[in-house]
Backbone as CSV, one residue per row, in Angstrom:
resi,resn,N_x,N_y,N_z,CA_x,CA_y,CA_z,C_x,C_y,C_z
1,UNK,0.836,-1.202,0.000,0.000,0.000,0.000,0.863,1.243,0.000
2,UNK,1.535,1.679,0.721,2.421,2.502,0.844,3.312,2.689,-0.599
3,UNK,3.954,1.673,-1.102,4.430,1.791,-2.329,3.706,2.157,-3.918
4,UNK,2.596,2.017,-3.782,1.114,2.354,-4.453,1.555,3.580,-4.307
5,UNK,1.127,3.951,-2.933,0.617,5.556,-2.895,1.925,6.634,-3.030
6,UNK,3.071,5.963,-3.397,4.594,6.380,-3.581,4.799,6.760,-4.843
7,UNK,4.014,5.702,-5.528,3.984,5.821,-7.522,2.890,6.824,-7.815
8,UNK,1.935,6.895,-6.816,0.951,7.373,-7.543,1.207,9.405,-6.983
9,UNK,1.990,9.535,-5.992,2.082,11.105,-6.059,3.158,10.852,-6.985
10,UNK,4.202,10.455,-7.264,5.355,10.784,-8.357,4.732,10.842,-9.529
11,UNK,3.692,10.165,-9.860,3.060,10.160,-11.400,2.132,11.925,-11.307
12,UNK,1.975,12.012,-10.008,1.003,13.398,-9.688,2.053,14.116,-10.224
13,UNK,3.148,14.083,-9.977,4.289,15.367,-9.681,4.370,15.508,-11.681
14,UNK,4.322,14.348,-12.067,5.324,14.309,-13.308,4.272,14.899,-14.128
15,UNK,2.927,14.722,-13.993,2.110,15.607,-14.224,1.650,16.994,-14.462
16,UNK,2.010,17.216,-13.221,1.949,18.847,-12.602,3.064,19.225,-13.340
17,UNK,4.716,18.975,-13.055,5.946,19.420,-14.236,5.393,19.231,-15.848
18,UNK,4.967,18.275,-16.172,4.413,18.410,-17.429,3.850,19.645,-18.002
19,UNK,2.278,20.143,-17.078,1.362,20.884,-17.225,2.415,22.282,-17.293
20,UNK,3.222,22.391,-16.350,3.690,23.840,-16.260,4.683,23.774,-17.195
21,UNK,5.092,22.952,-18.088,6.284,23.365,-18.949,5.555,23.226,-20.203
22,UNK,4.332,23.141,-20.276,3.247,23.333,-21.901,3.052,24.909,-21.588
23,UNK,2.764,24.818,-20.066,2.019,26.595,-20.078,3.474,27.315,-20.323
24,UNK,4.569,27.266,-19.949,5.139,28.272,-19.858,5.685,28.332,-21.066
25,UNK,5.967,27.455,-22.251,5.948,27.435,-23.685,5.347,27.676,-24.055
26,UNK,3.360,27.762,-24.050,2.370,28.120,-24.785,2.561,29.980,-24.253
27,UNK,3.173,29.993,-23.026,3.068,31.857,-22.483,4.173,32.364,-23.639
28,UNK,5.384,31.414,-23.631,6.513,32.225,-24.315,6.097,32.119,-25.996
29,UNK,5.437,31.763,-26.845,4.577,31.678,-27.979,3.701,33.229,-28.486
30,UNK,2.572,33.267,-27.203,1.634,33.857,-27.317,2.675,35.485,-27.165
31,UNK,3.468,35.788,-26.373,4.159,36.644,-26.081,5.055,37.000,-27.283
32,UNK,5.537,36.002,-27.451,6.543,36.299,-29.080,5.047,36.885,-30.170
33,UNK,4.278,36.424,-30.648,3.497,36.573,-31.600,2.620,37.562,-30.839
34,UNK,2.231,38.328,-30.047,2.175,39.660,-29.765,3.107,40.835,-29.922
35,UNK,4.121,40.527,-29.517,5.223,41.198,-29.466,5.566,41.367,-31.729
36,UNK,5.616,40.207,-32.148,5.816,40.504,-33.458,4.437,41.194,-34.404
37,UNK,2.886,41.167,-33.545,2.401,41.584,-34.189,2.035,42.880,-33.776
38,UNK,2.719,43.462,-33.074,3.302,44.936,-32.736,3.999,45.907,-33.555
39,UNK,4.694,44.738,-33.771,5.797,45.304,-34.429,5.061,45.783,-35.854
40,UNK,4.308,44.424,-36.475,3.831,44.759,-37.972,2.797,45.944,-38.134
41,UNK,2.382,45.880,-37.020,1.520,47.141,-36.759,2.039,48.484,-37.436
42,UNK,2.965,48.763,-36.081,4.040,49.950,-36.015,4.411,50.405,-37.380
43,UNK,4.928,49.226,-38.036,5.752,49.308,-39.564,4.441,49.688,-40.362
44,UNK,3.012,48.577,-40.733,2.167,49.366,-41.027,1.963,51.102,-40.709
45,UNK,1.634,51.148,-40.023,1.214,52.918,-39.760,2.331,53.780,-40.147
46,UNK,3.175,53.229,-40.050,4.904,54.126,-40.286,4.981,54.276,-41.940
47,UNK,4.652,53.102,-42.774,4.707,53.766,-44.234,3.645,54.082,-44.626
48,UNK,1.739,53.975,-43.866,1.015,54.806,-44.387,1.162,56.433,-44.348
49,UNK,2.312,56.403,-43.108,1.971,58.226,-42.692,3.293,59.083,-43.589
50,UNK,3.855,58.342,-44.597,4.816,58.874,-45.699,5.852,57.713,-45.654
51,UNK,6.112,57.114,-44.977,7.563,56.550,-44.954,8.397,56.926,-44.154
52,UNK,7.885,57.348,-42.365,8.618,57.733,-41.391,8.545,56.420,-40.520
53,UNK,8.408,55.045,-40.966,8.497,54.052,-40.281,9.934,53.367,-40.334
54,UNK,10.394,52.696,-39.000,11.825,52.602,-39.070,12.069,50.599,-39.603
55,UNK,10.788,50.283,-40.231,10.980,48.983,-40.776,11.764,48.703,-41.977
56,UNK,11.688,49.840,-43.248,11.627,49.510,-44.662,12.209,51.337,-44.508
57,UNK,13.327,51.162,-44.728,14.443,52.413,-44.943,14.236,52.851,-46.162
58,UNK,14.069,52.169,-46.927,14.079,52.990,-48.896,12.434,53.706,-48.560
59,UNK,11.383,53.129,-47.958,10.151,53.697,-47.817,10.173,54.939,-46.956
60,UNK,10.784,55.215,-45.842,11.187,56.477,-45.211,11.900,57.567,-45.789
61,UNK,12.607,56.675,-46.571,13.570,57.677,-47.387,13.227,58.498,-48.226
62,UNK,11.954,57.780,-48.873,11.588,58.249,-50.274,10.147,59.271,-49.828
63,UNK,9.639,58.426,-48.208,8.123,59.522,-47.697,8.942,60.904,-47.483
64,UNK,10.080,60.381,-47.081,10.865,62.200,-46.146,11.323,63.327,-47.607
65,UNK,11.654,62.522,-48.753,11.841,63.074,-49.940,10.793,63.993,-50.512
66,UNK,9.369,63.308,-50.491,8.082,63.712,-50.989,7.747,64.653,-50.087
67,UNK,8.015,64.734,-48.639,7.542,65.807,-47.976,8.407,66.934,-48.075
68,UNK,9.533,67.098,-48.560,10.751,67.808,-48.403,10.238,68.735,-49.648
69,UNK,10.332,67.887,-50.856,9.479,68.240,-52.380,8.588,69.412,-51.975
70,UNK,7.053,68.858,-51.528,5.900,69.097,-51.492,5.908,70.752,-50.436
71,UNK,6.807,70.473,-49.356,6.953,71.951,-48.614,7.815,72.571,-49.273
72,UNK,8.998,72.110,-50.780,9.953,73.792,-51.092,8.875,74.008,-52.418
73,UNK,7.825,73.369,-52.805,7.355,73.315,-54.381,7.862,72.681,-55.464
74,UNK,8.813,72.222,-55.242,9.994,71.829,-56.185,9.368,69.800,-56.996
75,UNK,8.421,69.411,-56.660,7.753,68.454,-56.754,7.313,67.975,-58.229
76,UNK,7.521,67.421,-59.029,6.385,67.316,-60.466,5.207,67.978,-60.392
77,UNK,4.418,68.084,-59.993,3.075,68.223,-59.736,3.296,69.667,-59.384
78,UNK,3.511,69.872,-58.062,3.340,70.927,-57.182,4.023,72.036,-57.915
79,UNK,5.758,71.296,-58.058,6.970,72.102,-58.506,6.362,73.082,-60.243
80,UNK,5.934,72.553,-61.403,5.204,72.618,-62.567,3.913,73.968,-62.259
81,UNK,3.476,73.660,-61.195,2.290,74.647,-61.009,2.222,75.635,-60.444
82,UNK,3.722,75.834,-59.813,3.940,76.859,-58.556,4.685,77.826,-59.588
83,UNK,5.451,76.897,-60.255,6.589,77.954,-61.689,5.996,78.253,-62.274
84,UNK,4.808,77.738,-63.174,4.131,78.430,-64.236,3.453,79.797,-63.456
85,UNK,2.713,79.389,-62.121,1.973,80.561,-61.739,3.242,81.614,-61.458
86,UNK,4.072,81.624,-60.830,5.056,82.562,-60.600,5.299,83.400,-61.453
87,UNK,5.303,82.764,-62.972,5.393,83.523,-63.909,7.263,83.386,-64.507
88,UNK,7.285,82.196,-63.888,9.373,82.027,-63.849,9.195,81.405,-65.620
89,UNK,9.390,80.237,-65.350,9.227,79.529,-66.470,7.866,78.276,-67.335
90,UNK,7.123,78.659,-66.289,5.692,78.170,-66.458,5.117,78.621,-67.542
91,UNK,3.767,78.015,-68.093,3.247,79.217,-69.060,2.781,80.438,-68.863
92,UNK,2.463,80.781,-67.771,2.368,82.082,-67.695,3.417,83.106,-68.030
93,UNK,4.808,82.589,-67.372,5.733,83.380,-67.733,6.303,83.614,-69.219
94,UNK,5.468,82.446,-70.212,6.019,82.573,-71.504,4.988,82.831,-72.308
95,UNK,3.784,83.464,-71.880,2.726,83.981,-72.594,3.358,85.396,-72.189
96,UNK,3.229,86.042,-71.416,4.224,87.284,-70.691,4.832,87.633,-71.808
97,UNK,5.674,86.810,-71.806,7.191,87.001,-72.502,6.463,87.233,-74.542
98,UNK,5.906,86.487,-74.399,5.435,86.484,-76.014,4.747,87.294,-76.257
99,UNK,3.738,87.709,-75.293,2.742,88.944,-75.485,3.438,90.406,-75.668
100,UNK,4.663,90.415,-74.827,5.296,91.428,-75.450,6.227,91.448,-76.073
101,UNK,6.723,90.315,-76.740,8.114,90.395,-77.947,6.687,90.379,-78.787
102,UNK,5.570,89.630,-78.796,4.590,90.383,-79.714,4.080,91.364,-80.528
103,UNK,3.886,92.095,-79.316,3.546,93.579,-79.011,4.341,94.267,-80.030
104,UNK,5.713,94.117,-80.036,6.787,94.984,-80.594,6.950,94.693,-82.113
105,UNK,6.759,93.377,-82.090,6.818,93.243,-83.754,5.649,93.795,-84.273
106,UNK,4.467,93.868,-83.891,3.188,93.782,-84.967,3.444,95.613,-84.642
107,UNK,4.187,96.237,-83.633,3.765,97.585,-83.847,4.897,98.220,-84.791
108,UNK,5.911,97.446,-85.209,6.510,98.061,-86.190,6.610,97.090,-87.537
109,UNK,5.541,97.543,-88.590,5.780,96.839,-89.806,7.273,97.211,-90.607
110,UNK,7.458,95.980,-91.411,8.543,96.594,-92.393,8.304,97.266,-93.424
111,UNK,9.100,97.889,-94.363,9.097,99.052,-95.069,8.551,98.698,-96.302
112,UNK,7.591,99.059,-96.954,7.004,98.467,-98.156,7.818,98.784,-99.432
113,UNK,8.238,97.244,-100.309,8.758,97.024,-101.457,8.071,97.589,-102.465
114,UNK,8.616,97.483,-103.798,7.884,97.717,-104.771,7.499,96.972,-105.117
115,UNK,7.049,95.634,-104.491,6.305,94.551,-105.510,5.267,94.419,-104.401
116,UNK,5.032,95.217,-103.372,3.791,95.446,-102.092,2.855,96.103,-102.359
117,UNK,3.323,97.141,-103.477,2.985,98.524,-103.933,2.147,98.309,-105.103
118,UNK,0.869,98.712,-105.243,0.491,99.582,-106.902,0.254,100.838,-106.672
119,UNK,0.508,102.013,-107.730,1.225,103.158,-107.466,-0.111,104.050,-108.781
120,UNK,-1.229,104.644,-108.659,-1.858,105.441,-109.981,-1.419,106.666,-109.768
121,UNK,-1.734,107.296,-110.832,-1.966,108.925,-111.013,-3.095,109.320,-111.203
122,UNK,-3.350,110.637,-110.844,-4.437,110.603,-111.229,-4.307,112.866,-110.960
123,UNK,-4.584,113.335,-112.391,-4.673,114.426,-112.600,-5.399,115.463,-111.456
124,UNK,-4.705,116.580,-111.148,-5.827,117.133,-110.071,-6.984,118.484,-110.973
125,UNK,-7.983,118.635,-110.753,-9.234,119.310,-110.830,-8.557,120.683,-110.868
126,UNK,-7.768,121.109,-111.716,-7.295,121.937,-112.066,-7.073,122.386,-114.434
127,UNK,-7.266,123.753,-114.276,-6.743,123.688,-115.582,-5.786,124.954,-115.478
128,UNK,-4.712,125.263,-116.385,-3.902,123.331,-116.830,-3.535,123.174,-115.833
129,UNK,-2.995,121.588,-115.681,-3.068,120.839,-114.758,-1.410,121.072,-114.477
130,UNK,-1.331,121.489,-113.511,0.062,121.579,-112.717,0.215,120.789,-111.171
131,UNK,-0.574,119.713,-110.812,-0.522,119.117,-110.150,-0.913,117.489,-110.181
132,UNK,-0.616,116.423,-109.556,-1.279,114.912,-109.740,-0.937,114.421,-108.200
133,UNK,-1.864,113.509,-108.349,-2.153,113.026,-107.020,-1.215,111.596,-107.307
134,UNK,-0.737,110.960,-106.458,0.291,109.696,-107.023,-1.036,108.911,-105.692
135,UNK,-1.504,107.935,-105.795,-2.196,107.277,-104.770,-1.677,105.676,-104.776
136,UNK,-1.072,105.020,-103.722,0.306,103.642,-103.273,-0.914,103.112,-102.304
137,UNK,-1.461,102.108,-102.979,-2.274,100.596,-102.561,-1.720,100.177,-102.026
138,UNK,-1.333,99.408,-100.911,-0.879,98.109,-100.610,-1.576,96.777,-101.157
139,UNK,-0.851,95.785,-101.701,-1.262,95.373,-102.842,-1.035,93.459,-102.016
140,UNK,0.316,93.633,-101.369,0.451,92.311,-100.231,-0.330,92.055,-99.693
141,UNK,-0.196,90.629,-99.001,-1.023,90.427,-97.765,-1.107,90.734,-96.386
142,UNK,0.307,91.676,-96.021,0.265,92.285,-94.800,0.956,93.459,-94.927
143,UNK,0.713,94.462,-93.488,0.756,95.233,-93.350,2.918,95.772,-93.767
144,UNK,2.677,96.957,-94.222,4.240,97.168,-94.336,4.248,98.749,-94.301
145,UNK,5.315,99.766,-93.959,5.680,101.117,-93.613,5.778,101.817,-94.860
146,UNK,4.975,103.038,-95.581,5.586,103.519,-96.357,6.403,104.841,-95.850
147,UNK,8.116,104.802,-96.232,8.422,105.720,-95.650,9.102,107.165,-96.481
148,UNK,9.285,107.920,-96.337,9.304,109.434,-96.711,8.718,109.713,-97.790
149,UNK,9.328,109.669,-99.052,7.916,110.124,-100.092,8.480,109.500,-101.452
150,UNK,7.755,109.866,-102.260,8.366,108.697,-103.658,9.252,109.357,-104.402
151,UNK,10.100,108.259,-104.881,11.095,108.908,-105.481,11.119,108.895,-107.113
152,UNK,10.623,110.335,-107.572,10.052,110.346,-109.130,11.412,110.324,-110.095
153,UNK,11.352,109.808,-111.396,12.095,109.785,-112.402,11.101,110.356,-113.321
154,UNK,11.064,111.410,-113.842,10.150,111.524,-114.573,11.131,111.301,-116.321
155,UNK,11.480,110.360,-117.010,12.081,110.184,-117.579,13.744,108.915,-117.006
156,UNK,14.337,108.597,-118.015,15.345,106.956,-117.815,15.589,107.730,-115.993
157,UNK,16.005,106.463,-115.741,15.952,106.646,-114.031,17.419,107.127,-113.975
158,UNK,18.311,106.959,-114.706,19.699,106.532,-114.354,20.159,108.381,-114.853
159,UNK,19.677,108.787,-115.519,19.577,110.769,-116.020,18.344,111.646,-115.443
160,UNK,17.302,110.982,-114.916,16.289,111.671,-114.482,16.809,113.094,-113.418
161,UNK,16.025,113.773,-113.293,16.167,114.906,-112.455,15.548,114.311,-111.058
162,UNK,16.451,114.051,-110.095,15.928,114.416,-108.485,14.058,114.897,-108.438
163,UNK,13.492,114.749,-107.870,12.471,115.757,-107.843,12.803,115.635,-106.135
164,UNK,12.455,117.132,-105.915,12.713,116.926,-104.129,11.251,117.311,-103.163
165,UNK,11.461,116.930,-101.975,10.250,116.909,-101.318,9.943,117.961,-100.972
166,UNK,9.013,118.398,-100.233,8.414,119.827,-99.668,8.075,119.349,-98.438
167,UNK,8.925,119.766,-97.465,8.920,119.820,-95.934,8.314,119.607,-95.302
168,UNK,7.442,120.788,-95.013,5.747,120.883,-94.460,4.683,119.712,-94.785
169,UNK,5.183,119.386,-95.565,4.333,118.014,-96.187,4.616,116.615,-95.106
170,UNK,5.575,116.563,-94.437,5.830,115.499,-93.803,5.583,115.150,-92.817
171,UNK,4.297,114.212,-92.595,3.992,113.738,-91.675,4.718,113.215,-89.957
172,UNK,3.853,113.580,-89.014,4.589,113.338,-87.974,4.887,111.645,-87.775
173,UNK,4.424,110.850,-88.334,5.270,109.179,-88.354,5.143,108.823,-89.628
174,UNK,5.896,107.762,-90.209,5.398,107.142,-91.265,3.957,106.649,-91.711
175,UNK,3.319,106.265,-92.766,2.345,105.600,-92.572,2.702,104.181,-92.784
176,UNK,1.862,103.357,-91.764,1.702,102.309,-92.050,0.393,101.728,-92.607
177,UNK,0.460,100.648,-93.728,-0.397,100.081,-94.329,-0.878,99.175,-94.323
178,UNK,-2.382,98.657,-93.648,-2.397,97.806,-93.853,-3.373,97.231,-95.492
179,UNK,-2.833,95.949,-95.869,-3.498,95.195,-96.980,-4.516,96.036,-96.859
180,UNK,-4.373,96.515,-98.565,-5.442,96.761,-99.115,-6.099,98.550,-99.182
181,UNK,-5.100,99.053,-98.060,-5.072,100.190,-97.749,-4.363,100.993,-98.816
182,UNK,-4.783,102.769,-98.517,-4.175,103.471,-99.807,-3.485,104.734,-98.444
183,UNK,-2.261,105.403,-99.887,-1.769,106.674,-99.022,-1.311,107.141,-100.218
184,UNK,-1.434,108.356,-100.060,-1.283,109.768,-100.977,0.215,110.508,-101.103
185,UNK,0.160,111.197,-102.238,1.736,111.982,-102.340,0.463,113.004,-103.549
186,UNK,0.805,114.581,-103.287,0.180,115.202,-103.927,1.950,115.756,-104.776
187,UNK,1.469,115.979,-105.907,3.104,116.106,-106.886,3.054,117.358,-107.315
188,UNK,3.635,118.201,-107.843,3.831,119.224,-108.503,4.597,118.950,-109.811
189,UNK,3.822,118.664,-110.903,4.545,118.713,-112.229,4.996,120.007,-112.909
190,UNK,4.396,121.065,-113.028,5.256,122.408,-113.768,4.074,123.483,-113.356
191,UNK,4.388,124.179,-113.961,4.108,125.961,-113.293,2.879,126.473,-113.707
192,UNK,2.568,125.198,-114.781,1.313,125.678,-115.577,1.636,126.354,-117.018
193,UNK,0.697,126.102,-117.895,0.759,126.804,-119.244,2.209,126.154,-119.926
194,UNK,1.957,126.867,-121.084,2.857,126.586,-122.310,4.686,126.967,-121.900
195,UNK,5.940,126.344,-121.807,6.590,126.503,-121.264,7.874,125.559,-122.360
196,UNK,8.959,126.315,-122.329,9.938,125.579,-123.048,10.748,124.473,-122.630
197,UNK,10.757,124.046,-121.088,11.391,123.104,-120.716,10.126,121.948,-120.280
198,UNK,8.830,122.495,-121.088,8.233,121.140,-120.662,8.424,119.924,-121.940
199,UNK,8.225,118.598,-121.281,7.786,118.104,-121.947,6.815,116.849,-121.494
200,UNK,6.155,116.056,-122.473,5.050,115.252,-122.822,5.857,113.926,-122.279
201,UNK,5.172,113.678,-120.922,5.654,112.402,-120.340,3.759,111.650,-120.243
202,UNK,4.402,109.979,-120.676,3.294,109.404,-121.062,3.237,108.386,-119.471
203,UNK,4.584,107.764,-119.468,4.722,106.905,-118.109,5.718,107.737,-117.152
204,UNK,6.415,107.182,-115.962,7.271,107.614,-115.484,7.746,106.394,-114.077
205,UNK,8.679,106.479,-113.214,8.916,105.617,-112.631,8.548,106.237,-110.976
206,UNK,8.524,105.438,-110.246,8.254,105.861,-109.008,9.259,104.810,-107.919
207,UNK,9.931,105.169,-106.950,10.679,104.640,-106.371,10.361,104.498,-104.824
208,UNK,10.812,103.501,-104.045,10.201,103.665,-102.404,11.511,103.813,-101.694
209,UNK,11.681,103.961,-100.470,12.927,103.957,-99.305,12.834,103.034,-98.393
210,UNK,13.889,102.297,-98.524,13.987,101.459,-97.578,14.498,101.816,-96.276
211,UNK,14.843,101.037,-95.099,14.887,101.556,-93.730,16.733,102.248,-93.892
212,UNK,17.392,101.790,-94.677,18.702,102.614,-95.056,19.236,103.394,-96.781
213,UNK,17.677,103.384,-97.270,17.919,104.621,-98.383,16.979,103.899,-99.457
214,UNK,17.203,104.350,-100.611,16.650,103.895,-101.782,16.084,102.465,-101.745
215,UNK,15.025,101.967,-102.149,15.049,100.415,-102.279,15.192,100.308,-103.546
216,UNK,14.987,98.652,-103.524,15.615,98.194,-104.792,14.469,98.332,-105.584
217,UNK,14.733,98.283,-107.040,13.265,98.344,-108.033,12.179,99.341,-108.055
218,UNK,11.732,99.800,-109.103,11.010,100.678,-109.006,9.491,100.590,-109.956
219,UNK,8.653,100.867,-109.675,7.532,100.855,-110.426,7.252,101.937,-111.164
220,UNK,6.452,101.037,-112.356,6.356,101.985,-113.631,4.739,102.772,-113.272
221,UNK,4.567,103.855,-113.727,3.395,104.437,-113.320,3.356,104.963,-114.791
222,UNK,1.744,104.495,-115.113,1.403,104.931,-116.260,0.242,106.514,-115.942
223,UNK,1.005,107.767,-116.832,-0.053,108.872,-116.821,-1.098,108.519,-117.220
224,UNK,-1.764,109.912,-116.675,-3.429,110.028,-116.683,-3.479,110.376,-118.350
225,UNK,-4.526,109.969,-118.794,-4.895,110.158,-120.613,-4.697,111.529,-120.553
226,UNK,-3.899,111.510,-122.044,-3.059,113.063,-122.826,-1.846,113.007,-122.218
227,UNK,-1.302,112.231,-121.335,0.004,112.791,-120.883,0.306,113.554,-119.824
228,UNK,1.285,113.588,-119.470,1.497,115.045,-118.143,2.613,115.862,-119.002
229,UNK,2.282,116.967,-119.047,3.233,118.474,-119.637,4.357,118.598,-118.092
230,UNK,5.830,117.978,-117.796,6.389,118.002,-116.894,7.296,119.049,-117.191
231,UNK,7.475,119.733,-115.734,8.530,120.851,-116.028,9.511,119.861,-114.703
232,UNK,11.006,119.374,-115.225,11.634,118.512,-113.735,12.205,119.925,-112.563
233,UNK,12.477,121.210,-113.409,12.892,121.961,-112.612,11.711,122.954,-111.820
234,UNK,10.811,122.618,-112.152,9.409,123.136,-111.477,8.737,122.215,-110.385
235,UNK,9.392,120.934,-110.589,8.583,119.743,-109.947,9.116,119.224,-108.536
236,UNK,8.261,119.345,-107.630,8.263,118.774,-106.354,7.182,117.995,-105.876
237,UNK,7.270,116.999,-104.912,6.816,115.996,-104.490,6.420,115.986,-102.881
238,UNK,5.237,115.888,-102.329,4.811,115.958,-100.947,5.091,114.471,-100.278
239,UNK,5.105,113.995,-99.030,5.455,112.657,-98.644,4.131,111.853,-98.239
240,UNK,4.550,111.260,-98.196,3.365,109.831,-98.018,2.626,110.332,-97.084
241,UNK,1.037,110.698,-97.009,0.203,110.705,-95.901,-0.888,109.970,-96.358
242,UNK,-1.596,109.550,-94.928,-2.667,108.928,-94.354,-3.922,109.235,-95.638
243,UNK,-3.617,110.745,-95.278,-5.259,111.451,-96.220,-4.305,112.818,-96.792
244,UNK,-4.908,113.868,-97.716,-4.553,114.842,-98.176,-4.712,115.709,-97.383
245,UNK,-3.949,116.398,-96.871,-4.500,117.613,-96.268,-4.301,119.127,-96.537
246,UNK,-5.242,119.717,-96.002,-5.251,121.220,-96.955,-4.117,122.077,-96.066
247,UNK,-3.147,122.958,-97.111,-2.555,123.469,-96.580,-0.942,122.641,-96.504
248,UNK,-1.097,121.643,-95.374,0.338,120.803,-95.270,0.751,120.109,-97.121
249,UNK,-0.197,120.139,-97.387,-0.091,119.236,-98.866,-0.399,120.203,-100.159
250,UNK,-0.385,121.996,-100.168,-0.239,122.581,-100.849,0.717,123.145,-101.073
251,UNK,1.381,123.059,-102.640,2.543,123.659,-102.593,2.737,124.061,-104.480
């Protein structure tokens, strides 16, 4: 009996040691896998809030980058929208920029050629006629400068007489033309009446100025029917205006 009850607490004991070395392995388990699902936590929330989590270093690296970006502007997105509005190199700043290198070209046309040009005569409401109106079409498709006044040959260009301008006649800017537009030169051909240095011109040439003198080529201008009776040492020429005007354009 005694030896019975000898086996049977040692089998108690081996029991009880059993029981407590499952629990204290099932404690050290449950403790590890808390402890690690802490951790995944932590690392979760750390790269939703940019990449300031200390799990995944290239992900911190790159959240602290995007926030760094996003507060100087300097960003794709941000950086693109902050420059254009600034007006640096965005489009704003290059509509700016174009609107007035714009500006400057369309307000100064270039100087109209003779192949821009058609050039009539046309007799003035006088008898005899000691004056003609020269009237310069723009004949191109855009706008171009006519500048000081035309330059007459009344006879071969290369012996013609000078005809020179009359002062008062000269407008305070050039005119500019646009397509399709006309401008005036009122002329002085001779003194009037029967005269020994006139003679019977049927055509004659007309010449323009370019922005450093004479241009090239010149147009032929055919007279008004009968001819013009030209005196070259009687003859002067008013400069290109807008409209005729009385007084500045009599001479």
């Amino acid at each position: 009996m005694r030896t019975h009850h000898k086996s049977t607490v040692l089998a108690a004991a081996a029991v009880a040691a059993l029981s407590l070395g499952l629990t204290a392995c099932g404690g050290g388990d449950s403790a590890t896998g808390a402890k690690d699902a802490g951790s995944a936590s932590a690392s979760q929330q750390g790269s939703g809030s940019g990449g300031t989590g200390t799990t995944d270093n290239g992900t911190a690296a790159a959240g602290t980058a995007d926030q760094t970006a996003a507060k100087s502007g300097s960003g794709s997105t941000g950086g693109s929208t902050a420059t254009g509005g600034t007006g640096g190199t965005g489009t704003k700043g290059s509509t700016a920029a174009g609107s007035t290198s714009g500006g400057k070209t369309s307000a100064k046309a270039p100087a109209c050629a003779y192949g821009d040009i058609k050039v009539t005569a046309a007799k003035a409401d006088e008898v005899p006629t000691e004056h003609i109106v020269l009237t310069a079409t723009n004949t191109s498709g855009s706008a171009c400068t006519l500048l000081e006044y035309p330059l007459i040959a009344f006879g071969p260009i290369q012996t013609a007489k000078d005809i020179p301008a009359v002062a008062k006649s000269k407008p305070a800017a050039p005119v500019v033309l646009k397509p399709g537009a006309p401008a005036y030169a009122n002329v002085r051909v001779s003194l009037g009446g029967v005269h020994e240095n006139n003679k019977v011109v049927k055509s004659f040439n007309v010449n323009l100025f370019a922005a450093d003198g004479p241009a090239e080529g010149s147009i032929v201008v055919k007279a008004p029917a009968g001819g013009l009776a030209v005196d070259e040492a009687a003859a002067k020429t008013g400069y290109w205006t807008g409209e005729l005007r009385n007084g500045a354009d009599e001479f």
